[in-house]
Structure formats: C-alpha cells, structure tokens
C-alpha positions in Angstrom: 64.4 106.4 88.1 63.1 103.4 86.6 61.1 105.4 83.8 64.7 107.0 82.5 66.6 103.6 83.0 64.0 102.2 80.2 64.5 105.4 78.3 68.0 105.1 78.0 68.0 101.6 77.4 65.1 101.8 74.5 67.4 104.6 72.7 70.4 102.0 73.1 68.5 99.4 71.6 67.0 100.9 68.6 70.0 102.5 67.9 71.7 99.0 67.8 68.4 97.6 66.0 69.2 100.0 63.1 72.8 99.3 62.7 72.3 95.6 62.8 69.6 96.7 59.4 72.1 98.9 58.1 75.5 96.3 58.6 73.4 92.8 57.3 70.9 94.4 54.8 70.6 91.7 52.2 66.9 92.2 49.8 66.4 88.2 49.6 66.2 87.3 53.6 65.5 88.9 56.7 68.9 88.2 58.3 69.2 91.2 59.9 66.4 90.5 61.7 66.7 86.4 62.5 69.9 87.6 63.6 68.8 90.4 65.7 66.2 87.9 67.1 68.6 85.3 68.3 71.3 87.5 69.8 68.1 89.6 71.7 66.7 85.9 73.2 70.1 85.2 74.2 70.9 88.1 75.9 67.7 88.2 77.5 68.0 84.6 78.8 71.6 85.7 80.1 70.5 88.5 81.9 67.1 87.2 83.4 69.1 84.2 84.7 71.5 86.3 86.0 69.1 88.4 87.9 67.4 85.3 89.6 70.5 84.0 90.8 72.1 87.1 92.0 68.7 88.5 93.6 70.3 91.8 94.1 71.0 93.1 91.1 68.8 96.7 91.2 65.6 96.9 89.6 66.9 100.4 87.5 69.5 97.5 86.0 67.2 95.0 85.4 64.7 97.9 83.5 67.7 98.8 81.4 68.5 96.2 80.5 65.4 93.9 79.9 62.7 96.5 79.1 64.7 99.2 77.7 67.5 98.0 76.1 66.9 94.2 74.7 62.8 95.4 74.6 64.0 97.9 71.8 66.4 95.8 70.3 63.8 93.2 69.6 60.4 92.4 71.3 61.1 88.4 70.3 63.7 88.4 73.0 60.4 89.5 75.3 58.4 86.7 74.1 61.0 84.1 74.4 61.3 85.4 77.9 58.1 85.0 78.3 57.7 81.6 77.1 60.6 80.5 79.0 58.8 81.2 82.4 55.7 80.0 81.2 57.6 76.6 80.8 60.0 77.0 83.6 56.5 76.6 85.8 55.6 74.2 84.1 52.4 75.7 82.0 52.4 73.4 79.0 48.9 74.6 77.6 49.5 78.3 78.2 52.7 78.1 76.9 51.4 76.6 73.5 47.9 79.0 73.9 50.9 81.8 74.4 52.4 80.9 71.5 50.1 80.2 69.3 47.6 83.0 69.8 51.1 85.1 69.6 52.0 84.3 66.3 48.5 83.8 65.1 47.3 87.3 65.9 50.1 88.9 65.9 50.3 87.9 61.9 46.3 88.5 61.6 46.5 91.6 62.9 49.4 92.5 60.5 47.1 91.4 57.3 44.1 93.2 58.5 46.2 96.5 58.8 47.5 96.1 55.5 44.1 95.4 54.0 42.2 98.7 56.0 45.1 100.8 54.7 45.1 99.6 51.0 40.9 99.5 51.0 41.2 103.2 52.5 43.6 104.8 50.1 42.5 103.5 46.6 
C-alpha cells in the first residue's frame, strides 16, 4: 500500500511541478522554480510537524504526502527536511557537512555530466 500511496502522490506532484513551469515561465529567472522550492519546504515542514504531533496519522498518508507528492513536487522540500532534523538534534557539523557536500556535489556532478556529454558528442 505504501508503494501506490508514493505512486499516486509522485504523479500529483509532477503534475503540479509542471504547471507551476508552465503558469510562472519567465526566460530571465528561475521563478518557477524558487517558487516551487519555497512552497515544497513549507509544506513539507507543515506536514512533518503535523505528523510528529499527531503520532497517528497512517504511514500510507505520511508516504503520500512526504515522499510521493512534495518528493515530486520538489526534492529541496526533502533536503530542507532533512536539514531541519539534522538541527532539530542538534547536529551542527553534519548539518553544515549535509549541506555543503549537498550543494557542492550535487553542482559538481551537474558540470561533469555536462562536460562527458558535450566531450562525447562532438
């Protein structure tokens, strides 16, 4: 059950992912995706605070919702998630090493994509 709960919320998400491009496309900034970013965090940080104070809230819910749905709509809304319990425990060096190697390979790994692909088809 847990497996179609993420399903259904990934489809959600991308689906909402794409209109968000489609409704705020502008060629000089990313908003659509800054925008997408903050509203995904948000709703993530709702929902994940809701779940640990109301304990009984089904895990099929919680899949839906946090991997499926907001994990489709953007992964950011993960990694602030993640960041937040990282801090919320009260890990100060993982939490920047989390960050940091994040961004920083994340970004690297980006580049050296780009530059395999454009060595490989000239």
């Amino acid at each position: 059950m847990g497996y179609l709960a993420i399903a259904l919320g990934a489809v959600l998400g991308a689906f909402l992912r794409h209109a968000m491009f489609n409704l705020l496309k502008v060629d000089s900034f990313p908003y659509h995706t800054l925008i997408v970013n903050v509203i995904g965090c948000f709703l993530i940080g709702v929902f994940a605070e809701y779940c640990i104070i109301k304990s009984n809230v089904p895990s099929s819910v919680r899949l839906f919702f946090v991997t499926g749905l907001l994990g489709s709509f953007t992964t950011f809304s993960a990694f602030a998630l993640d960041t937040g319990f990282l801090v919320s425990k009260g890990e100060i060096l993982k939490t920047f090493l989390y960050i940091s190697s994040s961004v920083f390979l994340g970004l690297a790994g980006y580049f050296a994509a780009v530059y395999i692909v454009k060595s490989l088809i000239r």
